[in-house]
C-alpha positions in Angstrom: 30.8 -302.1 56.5 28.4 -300.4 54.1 27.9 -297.0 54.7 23.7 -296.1 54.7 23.6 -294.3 51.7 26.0 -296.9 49.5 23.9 -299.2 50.7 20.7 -298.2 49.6 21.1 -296.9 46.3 23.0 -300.1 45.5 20.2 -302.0 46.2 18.0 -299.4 44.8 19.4 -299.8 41.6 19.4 -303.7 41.5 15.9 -303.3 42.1 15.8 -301.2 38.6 18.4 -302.9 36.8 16.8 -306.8 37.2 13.0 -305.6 37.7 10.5 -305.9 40.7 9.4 -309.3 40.7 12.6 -310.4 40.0 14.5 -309.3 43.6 10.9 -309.6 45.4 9.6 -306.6 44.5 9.8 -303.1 46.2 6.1 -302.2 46.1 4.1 -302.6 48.9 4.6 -306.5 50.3 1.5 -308.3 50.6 2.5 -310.0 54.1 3.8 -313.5 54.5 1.9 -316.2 53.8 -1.1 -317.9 55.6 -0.5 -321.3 57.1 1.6 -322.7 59.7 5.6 -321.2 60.6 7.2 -324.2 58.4 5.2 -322.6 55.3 6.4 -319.2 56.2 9.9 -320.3 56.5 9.6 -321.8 53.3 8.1 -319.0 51.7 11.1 -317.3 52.7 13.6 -319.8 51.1 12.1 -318.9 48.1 12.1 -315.3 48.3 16.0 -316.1 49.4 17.1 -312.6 50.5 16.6 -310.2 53.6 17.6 -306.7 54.1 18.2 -305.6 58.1 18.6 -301.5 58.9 20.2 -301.2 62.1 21.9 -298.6 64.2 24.0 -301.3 66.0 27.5 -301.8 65.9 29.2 -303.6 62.8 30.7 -306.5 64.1 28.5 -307.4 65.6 25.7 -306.8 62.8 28.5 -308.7 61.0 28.0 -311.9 63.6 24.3 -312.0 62.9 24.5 -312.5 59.4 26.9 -314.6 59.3 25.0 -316.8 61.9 21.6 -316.0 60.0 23.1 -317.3 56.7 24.6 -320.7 58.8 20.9 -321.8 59.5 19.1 -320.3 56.7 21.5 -320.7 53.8 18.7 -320.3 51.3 18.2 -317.0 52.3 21.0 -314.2 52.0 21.1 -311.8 54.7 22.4 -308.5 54.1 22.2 -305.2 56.6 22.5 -301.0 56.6 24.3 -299.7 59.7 23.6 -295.5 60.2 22.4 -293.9 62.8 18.4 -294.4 63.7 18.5 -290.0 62.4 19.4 -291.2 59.3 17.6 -294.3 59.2 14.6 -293.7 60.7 13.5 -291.1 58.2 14.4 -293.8 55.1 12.2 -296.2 56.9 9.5 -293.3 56.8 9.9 -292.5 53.0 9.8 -296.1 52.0 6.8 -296.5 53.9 5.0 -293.2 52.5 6.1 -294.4 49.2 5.4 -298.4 49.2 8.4 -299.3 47.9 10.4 -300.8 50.9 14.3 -301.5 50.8 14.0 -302.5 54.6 13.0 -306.1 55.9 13.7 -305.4 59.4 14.4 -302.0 61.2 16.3 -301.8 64.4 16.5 -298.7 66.3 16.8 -296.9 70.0 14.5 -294.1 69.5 12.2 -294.4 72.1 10.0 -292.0 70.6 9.6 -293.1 67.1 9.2 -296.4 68.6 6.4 -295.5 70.8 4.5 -293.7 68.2 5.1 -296.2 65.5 3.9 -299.2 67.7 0.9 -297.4 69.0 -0.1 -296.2 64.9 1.2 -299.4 63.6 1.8 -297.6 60.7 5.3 -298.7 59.9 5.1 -302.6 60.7 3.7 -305.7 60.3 2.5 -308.5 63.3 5.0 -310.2 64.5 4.6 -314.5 63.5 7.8 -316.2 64.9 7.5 -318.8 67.6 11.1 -317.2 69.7 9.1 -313.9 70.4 6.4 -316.6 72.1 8.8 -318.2 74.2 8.7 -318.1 78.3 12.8 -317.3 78.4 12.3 -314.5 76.1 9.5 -312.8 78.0 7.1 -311.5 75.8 5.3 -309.4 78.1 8.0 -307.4 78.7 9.7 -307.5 75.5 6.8 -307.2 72.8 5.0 -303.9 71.8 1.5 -303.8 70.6 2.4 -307.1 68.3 5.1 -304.8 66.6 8.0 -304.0 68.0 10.5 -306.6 69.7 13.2 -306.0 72.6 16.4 -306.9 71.0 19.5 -306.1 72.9 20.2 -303.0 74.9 23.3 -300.8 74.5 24.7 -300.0 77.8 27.6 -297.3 78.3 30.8 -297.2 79.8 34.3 -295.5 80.3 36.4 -296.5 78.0 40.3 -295.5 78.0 43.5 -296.4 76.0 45.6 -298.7 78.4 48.7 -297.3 76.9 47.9 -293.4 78.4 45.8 -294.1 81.1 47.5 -297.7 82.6 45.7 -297.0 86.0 42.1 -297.4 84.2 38.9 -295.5 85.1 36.4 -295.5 87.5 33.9 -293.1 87.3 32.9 -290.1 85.2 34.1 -287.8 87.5 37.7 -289.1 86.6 37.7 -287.6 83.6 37.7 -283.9 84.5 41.5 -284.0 84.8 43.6 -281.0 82.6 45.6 -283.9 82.3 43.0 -285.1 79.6 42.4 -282.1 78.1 42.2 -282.8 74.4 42.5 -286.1 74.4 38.5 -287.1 75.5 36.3 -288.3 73.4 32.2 -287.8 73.4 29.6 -288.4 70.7 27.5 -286.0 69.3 24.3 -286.2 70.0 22.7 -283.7 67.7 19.3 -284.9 66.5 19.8 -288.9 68.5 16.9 -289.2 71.0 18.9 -291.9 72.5 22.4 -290.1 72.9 20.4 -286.5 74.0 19.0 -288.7 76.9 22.3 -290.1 77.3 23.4 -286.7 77.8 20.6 -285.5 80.3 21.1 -289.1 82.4 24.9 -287.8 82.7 23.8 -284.4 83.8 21.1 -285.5 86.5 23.5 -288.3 88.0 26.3 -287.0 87.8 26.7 -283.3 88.2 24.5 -280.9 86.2 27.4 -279.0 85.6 29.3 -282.2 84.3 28.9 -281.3 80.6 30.1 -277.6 81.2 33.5 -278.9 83.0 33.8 -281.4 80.4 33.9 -278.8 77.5 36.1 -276.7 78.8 38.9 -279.9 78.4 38.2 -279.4 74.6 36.9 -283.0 74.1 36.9 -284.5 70.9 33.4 -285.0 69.4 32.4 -288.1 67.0 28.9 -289.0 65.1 28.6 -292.3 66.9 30.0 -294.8 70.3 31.8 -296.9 67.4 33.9 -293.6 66.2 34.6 -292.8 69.9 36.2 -296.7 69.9 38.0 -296.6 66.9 39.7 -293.2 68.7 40.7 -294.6 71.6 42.1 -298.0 70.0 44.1 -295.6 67.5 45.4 -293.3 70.6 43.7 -290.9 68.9 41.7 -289.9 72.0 42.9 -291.4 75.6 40.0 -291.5 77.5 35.7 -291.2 77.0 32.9 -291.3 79.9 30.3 -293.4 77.5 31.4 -295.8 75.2 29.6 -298.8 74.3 31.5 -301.9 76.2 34.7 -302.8 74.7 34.5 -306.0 74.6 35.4 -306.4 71.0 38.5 -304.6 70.9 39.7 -305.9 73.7 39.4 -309.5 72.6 41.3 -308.6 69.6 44.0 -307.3 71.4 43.0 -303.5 71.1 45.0 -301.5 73.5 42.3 -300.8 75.4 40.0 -301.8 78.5 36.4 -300.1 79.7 34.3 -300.2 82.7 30.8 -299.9 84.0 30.0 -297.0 86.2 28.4 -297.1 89.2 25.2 -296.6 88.0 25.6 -296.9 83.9 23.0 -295.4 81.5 21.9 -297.7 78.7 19.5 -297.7 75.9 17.4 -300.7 74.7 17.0 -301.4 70.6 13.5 -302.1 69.3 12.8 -304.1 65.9 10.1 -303.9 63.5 8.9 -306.3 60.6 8.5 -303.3 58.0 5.2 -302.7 56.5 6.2 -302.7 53.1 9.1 -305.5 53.3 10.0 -306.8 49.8 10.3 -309.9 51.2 7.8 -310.4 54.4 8.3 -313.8 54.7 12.4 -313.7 55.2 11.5 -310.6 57.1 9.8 -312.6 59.8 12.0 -315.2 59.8 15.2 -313.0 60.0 13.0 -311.3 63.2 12.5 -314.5 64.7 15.9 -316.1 64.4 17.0 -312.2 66.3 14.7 -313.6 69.1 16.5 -317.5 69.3 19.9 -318.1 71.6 21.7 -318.2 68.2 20.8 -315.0 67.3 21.2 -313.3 70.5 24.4 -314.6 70.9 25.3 -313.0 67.5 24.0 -309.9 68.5 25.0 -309.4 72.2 29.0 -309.3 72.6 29.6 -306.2 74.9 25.9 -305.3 74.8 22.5 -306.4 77.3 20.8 -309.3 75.8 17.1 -310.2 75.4 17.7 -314.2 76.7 19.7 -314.7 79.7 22.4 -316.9 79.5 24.1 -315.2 76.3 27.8 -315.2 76.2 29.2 -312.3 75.8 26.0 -309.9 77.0 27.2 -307.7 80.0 23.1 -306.9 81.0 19.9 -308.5 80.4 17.7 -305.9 78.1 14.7 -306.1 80.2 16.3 -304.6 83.1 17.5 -301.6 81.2 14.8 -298.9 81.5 13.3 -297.4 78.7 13.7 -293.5 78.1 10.9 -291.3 79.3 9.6 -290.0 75.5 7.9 -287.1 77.0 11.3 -285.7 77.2 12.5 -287.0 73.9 10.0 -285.4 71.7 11.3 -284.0 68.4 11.4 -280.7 69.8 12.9 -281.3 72.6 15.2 -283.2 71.1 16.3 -280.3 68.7 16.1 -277.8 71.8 19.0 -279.7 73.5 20.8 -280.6 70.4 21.0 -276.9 70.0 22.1 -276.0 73.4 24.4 -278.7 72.7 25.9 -277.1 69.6 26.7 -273.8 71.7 28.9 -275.8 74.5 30.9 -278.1 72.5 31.0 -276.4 69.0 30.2 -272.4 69.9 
């Protein structure tokens, strides 16, 4: 996995070592090419490379390129997994600046997502025939022409089968001394999606839930992919929102999850970006995100955007959106500081 800021200043200095035109350019893209979607995928061929931020999980961002670079083999696919607080501002600096890193940005911010879609500042229109097509849903899946419904995290206990053999079944089983140290959470300071996450625990659960919880002294990680990695490791024993582990458990990970009675989930958003070196893989890449192949890539332990798709555990459209009055920046801080004082005072 390449970490965010690797990442980018690797293939910042390509850029400067071997000269604009030469890796596509990262000035502002002029758009893909007029004509019909054969010419655009060959366009695309020629500009042979695409670049995917994405706050999903690695292995799975792993699966799509390597299906993405199985039908397209002209074009290499590479991708940036951080969070969407770190990515979301890079997307914003490229953007100011014209010169775009970014093909394709992938995000759960329902905020950032709303704005952008409705300024249309960030993106281009959407061209691929998948986004078009009846199974997909395009009505309920397709913003303004500019953002796409791509999968949808949903959450879910999680707990190491070695310590906890009996399993899990709701949230409530986790406020047990028994566990105290041994919990893991994520931290949701400054992530829209995990302060809602947070605030969906509260209302359904208890809205003293959270205050119980930190009294057990949980463990607290950046992301739901540290909060795995814990629990495979024994490191923590038990968490009350993980991202299905589907994954682990197929690769013989002493572990096993479950969906509570009525799970939270988040859905992720793409974008063509604005000022994509190379708009023509860019819309190719967003298309083939959009096709069974490339939902099946996507969606192992997460809520697809095509029904069908082995491995999903949800379909996407049935996973509601976050209310972004409640998610503004502000009030996203607000909490992330109330936050800070009951699990790191």
């Amino acid at each position: 996995m390449r970490s965010l800021t690797k990442a980018i200043a690797a293939v910042a200095i390509a850029a400067s070592t071997f000269g604009l035109a030469a890796c596509g350019g990262s000035s502002s893209s002029s758009g893909p090419v007029e004509g019909s979607w054969d010419d655009v995928v060959a366009a695309a061929n020629k500009e042979g490379s695409v670049m995917l931020y994405s706050s999903q999980k690695p292995a799975n961002l792993e699966a799509l390129k390597a299906a993405f670079n199985a039908k397209y083999p002209d074009i290499s696919m590479d991708f940036v997994r951080g969070t969407d607080a770190e990515i979301n501002p890079r997307i914003e600096t490229e953007n100011k600046t014209g010169k775009g890193i970014a093909d394709v940005h992938m995000l759960t911010d329902a905020g950032w997502i709303q704005n952008a879609a409705d300024s249309g500042a960030y993106s281009a229109d959407l061209l691929g025939p998948a986004l078009e097509a009846p199974a997909y849903e395009p009505d309920k899946s397709v913003i303004n022409d500019r953002f796409f419904l791509t999968s949808a995290a949903v959450f879910a206990l999680g707990w190491n089968t070695n310590a906890v053999p009996g399993g899990l079944t709701t949230p409530q089983d986790i406020l047990n001394p028994a566990y105290k140290g041994k919990i893991g959470i994520v931290n949701p300071t400054g992530i829209a999606s995990y302060v809602d996450l947070y605030r969906y625990y509260a209302k359904t659960y208890g809205e003293d839930y959270w205050e119980k919880l930190a009294a057990l002294e949980p463990r607290v990680y950046p992301s739901a992919l540290g909060v795995a990695q814990a629990l495979t490791s024994g490191e923590v024993v038990v968490s009350p929102s993980v991202q299905p582990l589907v994954t682990e458990v197929d690769a013989g990970a002493p572990v096993n999850w479950k969906l509570p009675p009525t799970p939270w989930g988040t859905p992720w958003y793409s974008q063509v970006v604005g000022v994509a070196p190379h708009p023509n893989a860019a819309q190719v890449l967003a298309d083939f995100m959009a096709t069974a192949e490339g939902q099946t890539a996507l969606n192992t332990g997460y809520a697809a955007a095509l029904p069908d798709i082995p491995g999903a555990v949800a379909r996407a459209q049935d996973i509601a959106s976050p209310d972004v009055a409640e998610l503004t920046p502000e009030k996203v801080e607000q909490y992330s500081e109330q936050w800070q004082k009951l699990f790191q005072g």
